[in-house]
TORKOL-4160 file (C-alpha; in steps of 0.2 Angstrom, whole numbers, padded with zeros to 4 digits, m for minus):
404
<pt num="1" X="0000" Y="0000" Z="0000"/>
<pt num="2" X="0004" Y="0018" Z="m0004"/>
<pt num="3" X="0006" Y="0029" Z="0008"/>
<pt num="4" X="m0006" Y="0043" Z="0010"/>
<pt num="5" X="0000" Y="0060" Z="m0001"/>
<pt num="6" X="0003" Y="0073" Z="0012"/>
<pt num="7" X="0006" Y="0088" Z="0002"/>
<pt num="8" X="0004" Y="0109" Z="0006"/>
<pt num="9" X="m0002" Y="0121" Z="m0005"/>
<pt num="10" X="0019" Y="0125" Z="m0008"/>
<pt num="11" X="0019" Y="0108" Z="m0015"/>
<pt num="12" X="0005" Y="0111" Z="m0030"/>
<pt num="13" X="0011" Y="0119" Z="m0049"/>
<pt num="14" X="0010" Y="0140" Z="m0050"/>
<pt num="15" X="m0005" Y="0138" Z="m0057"/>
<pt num="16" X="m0017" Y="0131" Z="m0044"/>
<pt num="17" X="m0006" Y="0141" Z="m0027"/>
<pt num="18" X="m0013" Y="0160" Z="m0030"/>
<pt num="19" X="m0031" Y="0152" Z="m0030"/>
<pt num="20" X="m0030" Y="0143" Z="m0015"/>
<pt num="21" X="m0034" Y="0144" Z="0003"/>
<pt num="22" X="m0027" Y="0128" Z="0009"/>
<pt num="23" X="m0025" Y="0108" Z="0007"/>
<pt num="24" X="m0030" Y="0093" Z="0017"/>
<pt num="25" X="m0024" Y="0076" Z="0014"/>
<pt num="26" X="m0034" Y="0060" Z="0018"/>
<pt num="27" X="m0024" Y="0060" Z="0034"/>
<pt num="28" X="m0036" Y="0075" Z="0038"/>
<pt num="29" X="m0051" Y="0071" Z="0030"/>
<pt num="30" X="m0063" Y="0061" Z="0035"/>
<pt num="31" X="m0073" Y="0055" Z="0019"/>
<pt num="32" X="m0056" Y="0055" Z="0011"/>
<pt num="33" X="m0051" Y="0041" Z="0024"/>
<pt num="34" X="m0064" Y="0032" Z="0022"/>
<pt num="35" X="m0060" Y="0032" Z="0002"/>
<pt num="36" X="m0045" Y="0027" Z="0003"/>
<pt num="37" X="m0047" Y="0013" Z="0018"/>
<pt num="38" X="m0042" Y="m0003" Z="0012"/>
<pt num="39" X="m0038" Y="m0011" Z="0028"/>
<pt num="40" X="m0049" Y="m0026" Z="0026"/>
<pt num="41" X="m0045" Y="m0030" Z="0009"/>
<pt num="42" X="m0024" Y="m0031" Z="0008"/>
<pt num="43" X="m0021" Y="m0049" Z="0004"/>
<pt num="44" X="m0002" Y="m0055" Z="0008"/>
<pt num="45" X="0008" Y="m0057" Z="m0003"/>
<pt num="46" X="0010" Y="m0074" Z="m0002"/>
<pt num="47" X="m0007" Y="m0077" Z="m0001"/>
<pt num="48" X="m0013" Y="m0068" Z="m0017"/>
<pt num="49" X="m0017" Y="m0074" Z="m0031"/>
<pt num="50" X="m0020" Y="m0067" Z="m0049"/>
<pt num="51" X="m0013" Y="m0050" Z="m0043"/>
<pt num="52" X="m0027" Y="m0046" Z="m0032"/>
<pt num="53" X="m0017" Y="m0036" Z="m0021"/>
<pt num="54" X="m0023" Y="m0021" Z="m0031"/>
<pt num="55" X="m0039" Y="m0011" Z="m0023"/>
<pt num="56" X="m0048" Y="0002" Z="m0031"/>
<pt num="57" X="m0064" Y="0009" Z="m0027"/>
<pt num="58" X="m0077" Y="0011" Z="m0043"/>
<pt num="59" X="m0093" Y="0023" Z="m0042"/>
<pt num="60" X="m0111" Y="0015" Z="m0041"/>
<pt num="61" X="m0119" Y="0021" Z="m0056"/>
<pt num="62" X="m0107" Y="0032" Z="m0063"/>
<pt num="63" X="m0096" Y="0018" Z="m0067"/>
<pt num="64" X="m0110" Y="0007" Z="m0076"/>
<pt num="65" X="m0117" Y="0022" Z="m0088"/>
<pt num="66" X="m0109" Y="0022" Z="m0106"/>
<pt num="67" X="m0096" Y="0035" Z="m0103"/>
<pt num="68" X="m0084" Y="0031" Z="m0115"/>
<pt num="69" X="m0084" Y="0028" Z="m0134"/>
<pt num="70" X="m0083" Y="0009" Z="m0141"/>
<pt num="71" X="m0082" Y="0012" Z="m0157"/>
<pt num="72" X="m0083" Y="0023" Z="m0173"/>
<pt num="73" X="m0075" Y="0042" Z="m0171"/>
<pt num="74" X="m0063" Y="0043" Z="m0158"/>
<pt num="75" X="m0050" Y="0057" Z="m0163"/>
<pt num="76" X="m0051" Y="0066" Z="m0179"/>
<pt num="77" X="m0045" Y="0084" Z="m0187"/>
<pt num="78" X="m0054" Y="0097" Z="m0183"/>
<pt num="79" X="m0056" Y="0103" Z="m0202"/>
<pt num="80" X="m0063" Y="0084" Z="m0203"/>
<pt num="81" X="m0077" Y="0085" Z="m0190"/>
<pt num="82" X="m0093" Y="0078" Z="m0192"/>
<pt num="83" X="m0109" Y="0088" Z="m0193"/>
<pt num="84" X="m0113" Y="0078" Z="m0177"/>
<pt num="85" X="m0101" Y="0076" Z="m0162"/>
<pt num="86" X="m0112" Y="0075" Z="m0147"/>
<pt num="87" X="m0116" Y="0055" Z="m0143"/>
<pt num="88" X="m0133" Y="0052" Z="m0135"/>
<pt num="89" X="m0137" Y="0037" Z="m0125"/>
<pt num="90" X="m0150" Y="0031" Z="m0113"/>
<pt num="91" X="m0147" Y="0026" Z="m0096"/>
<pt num="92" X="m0156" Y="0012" Z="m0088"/>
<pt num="93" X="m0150" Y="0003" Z="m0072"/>
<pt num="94" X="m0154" Y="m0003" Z="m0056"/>
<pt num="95" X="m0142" Y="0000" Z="m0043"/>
<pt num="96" X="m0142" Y="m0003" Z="m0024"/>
<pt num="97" X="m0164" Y="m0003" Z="m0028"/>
<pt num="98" X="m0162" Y="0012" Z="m0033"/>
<pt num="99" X="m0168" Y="0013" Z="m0053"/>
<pt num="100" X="m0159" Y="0027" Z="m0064"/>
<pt num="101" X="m0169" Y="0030" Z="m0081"/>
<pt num="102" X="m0162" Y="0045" Z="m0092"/>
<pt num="103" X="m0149" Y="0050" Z="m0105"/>
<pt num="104" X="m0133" Y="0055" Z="m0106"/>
<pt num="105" X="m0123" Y="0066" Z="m0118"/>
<pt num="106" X="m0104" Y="0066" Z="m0122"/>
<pt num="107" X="m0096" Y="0079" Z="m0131"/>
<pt num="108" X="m0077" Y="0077" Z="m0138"/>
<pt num="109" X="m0063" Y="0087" Z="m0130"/>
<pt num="110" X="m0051" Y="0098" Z="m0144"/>
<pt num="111" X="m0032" Y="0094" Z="m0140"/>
<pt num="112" X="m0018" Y="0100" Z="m0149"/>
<pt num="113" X="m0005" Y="0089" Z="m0155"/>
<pt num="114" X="0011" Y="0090" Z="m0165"/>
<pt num="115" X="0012" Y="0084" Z="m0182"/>
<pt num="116" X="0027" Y="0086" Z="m0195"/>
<pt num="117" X="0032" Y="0101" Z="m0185"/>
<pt num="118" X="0018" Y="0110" Z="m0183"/>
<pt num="119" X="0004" Y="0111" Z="m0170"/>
<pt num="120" X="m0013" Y="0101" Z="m0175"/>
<pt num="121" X="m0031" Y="0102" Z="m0166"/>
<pt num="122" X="m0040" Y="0085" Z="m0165"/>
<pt num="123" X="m0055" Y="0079" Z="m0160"/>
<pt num="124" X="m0056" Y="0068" Z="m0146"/>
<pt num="125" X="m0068" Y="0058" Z="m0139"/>
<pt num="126" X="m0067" Y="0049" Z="m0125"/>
<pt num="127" X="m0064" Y="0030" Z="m0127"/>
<pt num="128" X="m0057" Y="0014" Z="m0122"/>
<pt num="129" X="m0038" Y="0022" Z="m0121"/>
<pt num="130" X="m0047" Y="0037" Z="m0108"/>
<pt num="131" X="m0056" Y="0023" Z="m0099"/>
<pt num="132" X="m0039" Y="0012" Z="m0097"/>
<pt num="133" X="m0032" Y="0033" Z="m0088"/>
<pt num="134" X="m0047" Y="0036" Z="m0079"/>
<pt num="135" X="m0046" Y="0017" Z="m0070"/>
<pt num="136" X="m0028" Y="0020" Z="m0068"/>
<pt num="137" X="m0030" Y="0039" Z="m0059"/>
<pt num="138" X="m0044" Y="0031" Z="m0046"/>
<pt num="139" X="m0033" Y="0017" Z="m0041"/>
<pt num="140" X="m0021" Y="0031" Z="m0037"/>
<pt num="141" X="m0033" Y="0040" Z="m0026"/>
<pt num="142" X="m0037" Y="0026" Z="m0019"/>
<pt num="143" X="m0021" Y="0021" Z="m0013"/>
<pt num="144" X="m0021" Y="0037" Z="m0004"/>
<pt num="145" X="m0016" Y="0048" Z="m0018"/>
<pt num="146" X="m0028" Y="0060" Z="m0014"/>
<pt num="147" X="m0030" Y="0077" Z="m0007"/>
<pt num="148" X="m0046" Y="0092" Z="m0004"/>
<pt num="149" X="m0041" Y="0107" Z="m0012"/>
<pt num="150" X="m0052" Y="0122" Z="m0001"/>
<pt num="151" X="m0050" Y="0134" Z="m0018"/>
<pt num="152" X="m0057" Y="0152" Z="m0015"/>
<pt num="153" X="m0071" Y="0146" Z="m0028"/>
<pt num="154" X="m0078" Y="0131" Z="m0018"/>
<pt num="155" X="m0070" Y="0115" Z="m0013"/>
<pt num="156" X="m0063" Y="0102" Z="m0024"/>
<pt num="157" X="m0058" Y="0083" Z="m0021"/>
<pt num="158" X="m0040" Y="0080" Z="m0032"/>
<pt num="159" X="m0029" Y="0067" Z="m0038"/>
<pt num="160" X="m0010" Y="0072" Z="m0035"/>
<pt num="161" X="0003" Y="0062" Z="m0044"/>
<pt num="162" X="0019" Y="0061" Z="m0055"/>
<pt num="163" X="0016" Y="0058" Z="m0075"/>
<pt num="164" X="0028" Y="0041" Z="m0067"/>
<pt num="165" X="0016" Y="0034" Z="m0055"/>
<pt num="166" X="0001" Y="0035" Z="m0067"/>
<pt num="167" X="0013" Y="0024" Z="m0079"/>
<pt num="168" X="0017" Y="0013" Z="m0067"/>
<pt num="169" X="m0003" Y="0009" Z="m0063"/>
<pt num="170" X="m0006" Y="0008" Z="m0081"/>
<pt num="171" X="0010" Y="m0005" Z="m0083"/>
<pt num="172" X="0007" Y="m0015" Z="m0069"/>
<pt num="173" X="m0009" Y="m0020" Z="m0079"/>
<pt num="174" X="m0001" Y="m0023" Z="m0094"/>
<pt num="175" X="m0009" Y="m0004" Z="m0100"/>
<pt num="176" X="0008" Y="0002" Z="m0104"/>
<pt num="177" X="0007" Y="0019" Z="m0113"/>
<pt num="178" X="0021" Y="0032" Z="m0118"/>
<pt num="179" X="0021" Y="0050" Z="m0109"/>
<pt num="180" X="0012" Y="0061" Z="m0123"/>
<pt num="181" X="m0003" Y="0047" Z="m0123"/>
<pt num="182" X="m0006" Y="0047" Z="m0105"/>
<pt num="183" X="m0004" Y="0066" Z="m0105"/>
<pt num="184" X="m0017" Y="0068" Z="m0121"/>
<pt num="185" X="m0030" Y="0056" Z="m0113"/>
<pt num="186" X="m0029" Y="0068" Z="m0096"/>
<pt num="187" X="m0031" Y="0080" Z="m0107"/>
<pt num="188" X="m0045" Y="0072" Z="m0116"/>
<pt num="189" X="m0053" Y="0068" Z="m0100"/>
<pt num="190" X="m0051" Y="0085" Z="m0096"/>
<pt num="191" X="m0060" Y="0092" Z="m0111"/>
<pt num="192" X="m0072" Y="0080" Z="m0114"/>
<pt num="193" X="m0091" Y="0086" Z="m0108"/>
<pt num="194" X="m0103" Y="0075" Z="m0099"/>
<pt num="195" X="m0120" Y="0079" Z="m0097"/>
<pt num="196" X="m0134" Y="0069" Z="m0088"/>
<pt num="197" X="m0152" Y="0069" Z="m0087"/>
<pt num="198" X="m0162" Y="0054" Z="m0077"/>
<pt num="199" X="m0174" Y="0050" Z="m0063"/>
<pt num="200" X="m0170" Y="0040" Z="m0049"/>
<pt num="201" X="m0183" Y="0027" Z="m0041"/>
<pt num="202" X="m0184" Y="0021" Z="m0024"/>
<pt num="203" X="m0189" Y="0004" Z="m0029"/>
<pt num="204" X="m0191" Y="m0004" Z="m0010"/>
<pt num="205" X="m0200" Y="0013" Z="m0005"/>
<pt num="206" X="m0215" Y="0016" Z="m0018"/>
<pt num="207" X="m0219" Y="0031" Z="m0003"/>
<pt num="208" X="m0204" Y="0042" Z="m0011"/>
<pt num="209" X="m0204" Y="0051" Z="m0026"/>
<pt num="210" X="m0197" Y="0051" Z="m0039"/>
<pt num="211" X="m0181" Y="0062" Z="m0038"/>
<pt num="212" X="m0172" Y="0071" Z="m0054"/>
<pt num="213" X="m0155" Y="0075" Z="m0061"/>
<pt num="214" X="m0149" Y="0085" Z="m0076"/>
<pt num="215" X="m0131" Y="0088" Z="m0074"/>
<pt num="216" X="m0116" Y="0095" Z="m0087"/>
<pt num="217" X="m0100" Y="0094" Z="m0082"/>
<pt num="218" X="m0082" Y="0087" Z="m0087"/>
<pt num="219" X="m0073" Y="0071" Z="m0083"/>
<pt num="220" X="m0063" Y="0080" Z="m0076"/>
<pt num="221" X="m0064" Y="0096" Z="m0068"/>
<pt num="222" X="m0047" Y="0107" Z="m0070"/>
<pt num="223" X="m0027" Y="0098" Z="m0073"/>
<pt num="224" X="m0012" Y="0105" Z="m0071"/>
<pt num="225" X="0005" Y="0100" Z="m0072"/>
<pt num="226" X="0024" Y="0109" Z="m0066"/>
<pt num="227" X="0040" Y="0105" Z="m0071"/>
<pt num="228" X="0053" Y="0105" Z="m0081"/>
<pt num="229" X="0055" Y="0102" Z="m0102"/>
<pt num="230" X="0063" Y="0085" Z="m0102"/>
<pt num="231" X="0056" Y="0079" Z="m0086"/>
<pt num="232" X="0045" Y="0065" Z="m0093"/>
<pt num="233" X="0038" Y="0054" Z="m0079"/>
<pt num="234" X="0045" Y="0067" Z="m0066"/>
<pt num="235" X="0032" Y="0080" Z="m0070"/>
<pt num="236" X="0021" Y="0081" Z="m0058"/>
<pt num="237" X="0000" Y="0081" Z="m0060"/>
<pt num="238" X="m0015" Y="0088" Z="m0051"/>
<pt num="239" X="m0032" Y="0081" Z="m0059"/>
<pt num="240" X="m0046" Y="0087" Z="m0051"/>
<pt num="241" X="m0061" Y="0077" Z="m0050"/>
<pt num="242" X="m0078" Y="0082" Z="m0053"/>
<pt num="243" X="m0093" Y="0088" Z="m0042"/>
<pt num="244" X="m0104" Y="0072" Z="m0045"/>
<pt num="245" X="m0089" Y="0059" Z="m0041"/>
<pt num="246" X="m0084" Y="0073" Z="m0028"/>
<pt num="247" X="m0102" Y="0071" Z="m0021"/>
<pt num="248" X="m0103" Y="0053" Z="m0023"/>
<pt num="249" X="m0086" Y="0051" Z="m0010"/>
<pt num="250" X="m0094" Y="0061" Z="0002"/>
<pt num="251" X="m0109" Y="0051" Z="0000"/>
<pt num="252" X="m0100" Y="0034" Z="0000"/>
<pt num="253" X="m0106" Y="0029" Z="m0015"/>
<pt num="254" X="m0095" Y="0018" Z="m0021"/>
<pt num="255" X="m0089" Y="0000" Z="m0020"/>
<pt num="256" X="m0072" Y="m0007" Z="m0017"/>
<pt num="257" X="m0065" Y="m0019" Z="m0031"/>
<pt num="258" X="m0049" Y="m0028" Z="m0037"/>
<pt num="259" X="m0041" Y="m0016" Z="m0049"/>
<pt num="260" X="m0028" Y="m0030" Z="m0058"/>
<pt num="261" X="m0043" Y="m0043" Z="m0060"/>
<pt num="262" X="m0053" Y="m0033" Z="m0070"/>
<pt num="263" X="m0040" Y="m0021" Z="m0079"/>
<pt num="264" X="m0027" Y="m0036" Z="m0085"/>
<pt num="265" X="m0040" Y="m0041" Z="m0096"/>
<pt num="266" X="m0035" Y="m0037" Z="m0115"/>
<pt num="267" X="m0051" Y="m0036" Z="m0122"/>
<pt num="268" X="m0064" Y="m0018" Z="m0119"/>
<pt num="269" X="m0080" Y="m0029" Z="m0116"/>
<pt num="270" X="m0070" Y="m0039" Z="m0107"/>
<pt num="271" X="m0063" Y="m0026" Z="m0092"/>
<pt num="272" X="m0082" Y="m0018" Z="m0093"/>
<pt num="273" X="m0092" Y="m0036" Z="m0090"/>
<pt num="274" X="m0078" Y="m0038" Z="m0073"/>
<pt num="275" X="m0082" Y="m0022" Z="m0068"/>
<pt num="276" X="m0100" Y="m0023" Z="m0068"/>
<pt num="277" X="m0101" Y="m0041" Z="m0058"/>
<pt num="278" X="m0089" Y="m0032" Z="m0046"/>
<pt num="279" X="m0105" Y="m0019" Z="m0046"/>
<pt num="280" X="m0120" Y="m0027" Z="m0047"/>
<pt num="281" X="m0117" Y="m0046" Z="m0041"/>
<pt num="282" X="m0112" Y="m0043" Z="m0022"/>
<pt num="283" X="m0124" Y="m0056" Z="m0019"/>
<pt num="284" X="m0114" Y="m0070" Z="m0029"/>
<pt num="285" X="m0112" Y="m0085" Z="m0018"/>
<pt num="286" X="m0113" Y="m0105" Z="m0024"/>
<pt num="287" X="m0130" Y="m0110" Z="m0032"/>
<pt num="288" X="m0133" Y="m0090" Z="m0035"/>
<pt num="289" X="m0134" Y="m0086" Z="m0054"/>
<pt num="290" X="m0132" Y="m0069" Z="m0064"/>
<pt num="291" X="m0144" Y="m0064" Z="m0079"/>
<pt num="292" X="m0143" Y="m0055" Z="m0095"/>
<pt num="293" X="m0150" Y="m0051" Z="m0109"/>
<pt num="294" X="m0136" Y="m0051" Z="m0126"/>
<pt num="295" X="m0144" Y="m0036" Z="m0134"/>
<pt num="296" X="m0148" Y="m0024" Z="m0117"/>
<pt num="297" X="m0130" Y="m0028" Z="m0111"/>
<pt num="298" X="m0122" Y="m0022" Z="m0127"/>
<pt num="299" X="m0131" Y="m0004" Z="m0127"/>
<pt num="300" X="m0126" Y="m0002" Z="m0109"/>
<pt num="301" X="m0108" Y="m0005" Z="m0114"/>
<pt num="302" X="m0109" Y="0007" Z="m0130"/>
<pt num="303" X="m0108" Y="m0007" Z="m0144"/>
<pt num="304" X="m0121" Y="m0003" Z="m0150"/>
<pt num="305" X="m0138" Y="0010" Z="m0149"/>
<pt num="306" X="m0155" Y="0007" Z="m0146"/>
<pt num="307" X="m0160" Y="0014" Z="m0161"/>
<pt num="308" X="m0151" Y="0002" Z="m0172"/>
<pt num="309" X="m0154" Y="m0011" Z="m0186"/>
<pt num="310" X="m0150" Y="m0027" Z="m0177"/>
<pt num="311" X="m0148" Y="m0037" Z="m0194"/>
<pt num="312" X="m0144" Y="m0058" Z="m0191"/>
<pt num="313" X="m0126" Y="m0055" Z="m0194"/>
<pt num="314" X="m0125" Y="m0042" Z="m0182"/>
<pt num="315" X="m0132" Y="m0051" Z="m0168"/>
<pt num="316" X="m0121" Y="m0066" Z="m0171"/>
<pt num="317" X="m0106" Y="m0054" Z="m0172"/>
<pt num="318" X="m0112" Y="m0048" Z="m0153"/>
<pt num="319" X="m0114" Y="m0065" Z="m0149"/>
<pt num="320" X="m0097" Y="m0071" Z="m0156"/>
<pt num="321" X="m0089" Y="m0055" Z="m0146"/>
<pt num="322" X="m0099" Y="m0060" Z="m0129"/>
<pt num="323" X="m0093" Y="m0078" Z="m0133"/>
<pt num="324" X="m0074" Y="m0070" Z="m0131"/>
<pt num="325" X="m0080" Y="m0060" Z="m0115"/>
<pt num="326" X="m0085" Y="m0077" Z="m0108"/>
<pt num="327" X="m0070" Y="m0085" Z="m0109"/>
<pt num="328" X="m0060" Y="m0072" Z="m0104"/>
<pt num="329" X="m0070" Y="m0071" Z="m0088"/>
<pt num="330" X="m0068" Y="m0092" Z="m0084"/>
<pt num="331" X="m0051" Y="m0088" Z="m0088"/>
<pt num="332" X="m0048" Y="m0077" Z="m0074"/>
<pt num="333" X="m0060" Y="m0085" Z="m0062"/>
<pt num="334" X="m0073" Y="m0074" Z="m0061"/>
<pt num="335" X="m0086" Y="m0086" Z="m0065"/>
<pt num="336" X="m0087" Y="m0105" Z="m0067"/>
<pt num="337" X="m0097" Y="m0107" Z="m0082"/>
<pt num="338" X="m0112" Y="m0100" Z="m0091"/>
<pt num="339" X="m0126" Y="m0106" Z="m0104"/>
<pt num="340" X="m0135" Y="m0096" Z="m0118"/>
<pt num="341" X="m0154" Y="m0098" Z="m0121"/>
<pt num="342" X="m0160" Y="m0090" Z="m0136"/>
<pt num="343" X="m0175" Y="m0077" Z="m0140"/>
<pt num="344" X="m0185" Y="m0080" Z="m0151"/>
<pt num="345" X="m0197" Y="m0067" Z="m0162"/>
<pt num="346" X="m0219" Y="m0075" Z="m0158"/>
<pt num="347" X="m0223" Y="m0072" Z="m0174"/>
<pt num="348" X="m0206" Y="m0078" Z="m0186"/>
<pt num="349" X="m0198" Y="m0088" Z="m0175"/>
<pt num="350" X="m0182" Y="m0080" Z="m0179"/>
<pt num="351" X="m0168" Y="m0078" Z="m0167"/>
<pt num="352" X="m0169" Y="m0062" Z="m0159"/>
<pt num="353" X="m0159" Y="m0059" Z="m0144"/>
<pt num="354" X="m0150" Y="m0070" Z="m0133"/>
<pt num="355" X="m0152" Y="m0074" Z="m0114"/>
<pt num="356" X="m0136" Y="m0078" Z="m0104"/>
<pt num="357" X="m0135" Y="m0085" Z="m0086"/>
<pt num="358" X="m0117" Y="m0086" Z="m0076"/>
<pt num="359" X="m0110" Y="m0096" Z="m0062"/>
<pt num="360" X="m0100" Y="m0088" Z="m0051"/>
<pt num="361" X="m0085" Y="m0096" Z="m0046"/>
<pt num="362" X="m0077" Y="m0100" Z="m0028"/>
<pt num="363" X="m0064" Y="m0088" Z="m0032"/>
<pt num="364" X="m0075" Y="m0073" Z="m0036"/>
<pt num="365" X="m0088" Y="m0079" Z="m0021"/>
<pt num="366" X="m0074" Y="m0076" Z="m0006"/>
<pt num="367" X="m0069" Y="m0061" Z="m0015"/>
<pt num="368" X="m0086" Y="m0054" Z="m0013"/>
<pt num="369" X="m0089" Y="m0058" Z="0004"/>
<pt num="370" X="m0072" Y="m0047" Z="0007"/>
<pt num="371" X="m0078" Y="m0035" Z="m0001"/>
<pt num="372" X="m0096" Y="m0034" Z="0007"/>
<pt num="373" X="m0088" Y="m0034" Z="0023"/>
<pt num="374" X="m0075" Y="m0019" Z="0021"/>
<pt num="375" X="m0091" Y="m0010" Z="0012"/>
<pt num="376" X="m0102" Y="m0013" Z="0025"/>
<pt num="377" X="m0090" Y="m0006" Z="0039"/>
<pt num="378" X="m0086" Y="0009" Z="0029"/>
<pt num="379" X="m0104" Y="0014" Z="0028"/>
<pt num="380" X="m0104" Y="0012" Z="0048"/>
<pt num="381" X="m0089" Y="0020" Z="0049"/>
<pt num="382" X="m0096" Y="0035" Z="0038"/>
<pt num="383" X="m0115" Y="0035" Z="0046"/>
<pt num="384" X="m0123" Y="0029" Z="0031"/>
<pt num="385" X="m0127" Y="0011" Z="0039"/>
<pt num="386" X="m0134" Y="0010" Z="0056"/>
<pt num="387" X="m0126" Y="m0004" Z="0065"/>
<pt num="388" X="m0136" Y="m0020" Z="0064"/>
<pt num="389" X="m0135" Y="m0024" Z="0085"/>
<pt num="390" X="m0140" Y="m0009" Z="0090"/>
<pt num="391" X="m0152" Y="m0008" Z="0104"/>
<pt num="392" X="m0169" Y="0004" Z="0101"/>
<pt num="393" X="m0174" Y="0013" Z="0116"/>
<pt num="394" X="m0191" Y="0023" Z="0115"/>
<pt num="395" X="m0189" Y="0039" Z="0126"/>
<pt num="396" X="m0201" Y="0035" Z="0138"/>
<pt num="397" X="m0186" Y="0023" Z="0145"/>
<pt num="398" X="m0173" Y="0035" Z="0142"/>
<pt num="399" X="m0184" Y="0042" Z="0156"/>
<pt num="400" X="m0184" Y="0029" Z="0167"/>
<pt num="401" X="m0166" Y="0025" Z="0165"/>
<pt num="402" X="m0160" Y="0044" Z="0166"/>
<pt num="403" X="m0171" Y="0044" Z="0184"/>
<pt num="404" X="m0163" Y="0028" Z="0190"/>
């Protein structure tokens, strides 16, 4: 494990020291400690296996919406822009009983790179190569590499780092990129615009209503670098995060997962689907199965979009991808095995869709159950979860009690 970042506001580029009132480091910080606790999850390392060693936290639903570009565009010239850059999708997910129904937009950053000598503006849209960063940066943070920055503005959560350490997260993981690549995809991220429009349902409260969002923002909020010309992985990086996964630290929304499981996986779908389990199946035990539909599963991912033409060749391309997807996750021991059922059209009888149902494996099951039991002492710790044992004493016998 890392050791926490402590770092004054001498410490941070020229750029960010002027606008500051002062730093706190999770040493200081409360909701910052609790992000980067990781006390219950360290494995020995002679007790770990496949690289598990390697905690990072991921965002509830912010880490299952299709943030990032799978395929088409991703950078292009600026002269050679498309009428339409904005990508639209809908969100749809059930998270912690809680049902997010919306859209959301992403708008491609404009970065400057040099070509034949001279400077060239591109665009870029964020994609699996930003993805591969933005994993990389909240494994950082998680590891304690984290720090609230009071600016005079407001307060902001940031990851402090060297251009080094971010290379080393991304080579451990078999994600080794060159400087200026890591660099553009910060400032890619940097650039790139979300913005988000959805309801949230209470689903085990019918009694709540229905609360709404719309949000427009960047991936991430400001970045800054200081240094010298030449210093390469010795330049040293502040990327501050933005206010919905700001809010959603305070909020303690987010789950613990093992960063090299999911993120030494070669394939895009691949990395996502280990992700996802580590999301939504924190109830996987032996006998306990998890359910998909091919189709549904694909749009969430960013393959392909709702609106689309779903000819028999492109289903069994999907299906041929998902086939690879499978493997890889048998492979690393995530699940055990998994059958396909298929969905078929009432009135043709064609093949449709596919239904897809996996066995978790004993492996992933006691990985879970670590991973519940660090989560569920965090929310203790942080208020959000009251303890289970507690006693319930009405006031009239606080009375009795407080007179004896």
């Amino acid at each position: 494990m890392s050791r926490k970042v402590n770092i004054s506001v001498d410490n941070l580029p020229d750029t960010l020291r002027g606008q500051i009132h002062g730093v706190e480091s999770a040493i200081d910080n409360e909701s910052l400690a609790l992000f980067t606790d990781n006390k219950d999850v360290r494995i020995s390392i002679e007790n770990a296996a496949h690289g598990l060693r390697a905690y990072s936290n991921t965002f509830n639903h912010y880490d299952l919406w299709g943030r990032f570009v799978r395929s088409g565009h991703k950078k292009l010239p600026l002269e050679e822009a498309p009428k339409k850059t904005i990508i639209t999708r809908k969100i749809s997910e059930k998270v912690d009983g809680i049902l997010y129904d919306g859209e959301i937009k992403i708008t491609p950053a404009v970065v400057s790179s040099r070509k034949d000598g001279e400077d060239v503006e591109y665009l870029v849209w964020p994609s699996d190569r930003e993805e591969k960063v933005e994993r990389a940066l909240i494994r950082l943070a998680s590891k304690g590499k984290i720090v609230k920055i009071n600016f005079k503005s407001g307060i902001q959560y940031a990851v402090v780092f060297s251009m080094n350490e971010l290379a080393q997260e991304l080579k451990a993981v078999g994600q080794s990129m060159p400087y200026p690549q890591i660099k553009e995809s910060l400032e890619a991220l940097q650039g790139s615009k979300l913005s988000f429009k959805y309801s949230a349902t209470d689903t085990k409260n019918t009694d709540i209503d229905d609360s709404f969002y719309e949000s427009n923002m960047n991936f991430l909020s400001s970045l800054h670098f200081s240094g010298k010309k030449g210093q390469g992985g010795n330049v040293k990086c502040v990327a501050c995060l933005n206010a919905f996964v700001h809010n959603m630290i305070d909020n303690l929304e987010y789950k613990g997962y093992y960063f090299n499981s999911a993120q030494e996986l070669k394939r895009g779908l691949s990395r996502w689907m280990m992700l996802r389990l580590y999301h939504l199946w924190r109830y996987a035990a032996p006998g306990k199965t998890y359910h998909f539909r091919l189709l549904s599963i694909m749009e969430k991912y960013g393959s392909i979009y709702s609106t689309d033409d779903i000819t028999e060749n492109k289903l069994k391309a999907l299906r041929r991808d998902m086939t690879t997807t499978m493997k890889d996750l048998i492979e690393k021991g995530a699940i055990s095995e998994y059958s396909i059922t298929n969905v078929k059209d009432d009135k043709t009888g064609n093949i449709i869709d596919y239904t897809y149902e996996m066995h978790p494996s004993d492996q992933f099951c006691d990985e879970i159950l670590t991973l519940n039991k660090h989560n569920k002492r965090i929310e203790i710790q942080g208020g959000k979860r009251i303890v289970e044992n507690a006693v319930l004493i009405d006031e009239d016998k606080i009375e009795e009690i407080v007179e004896k």
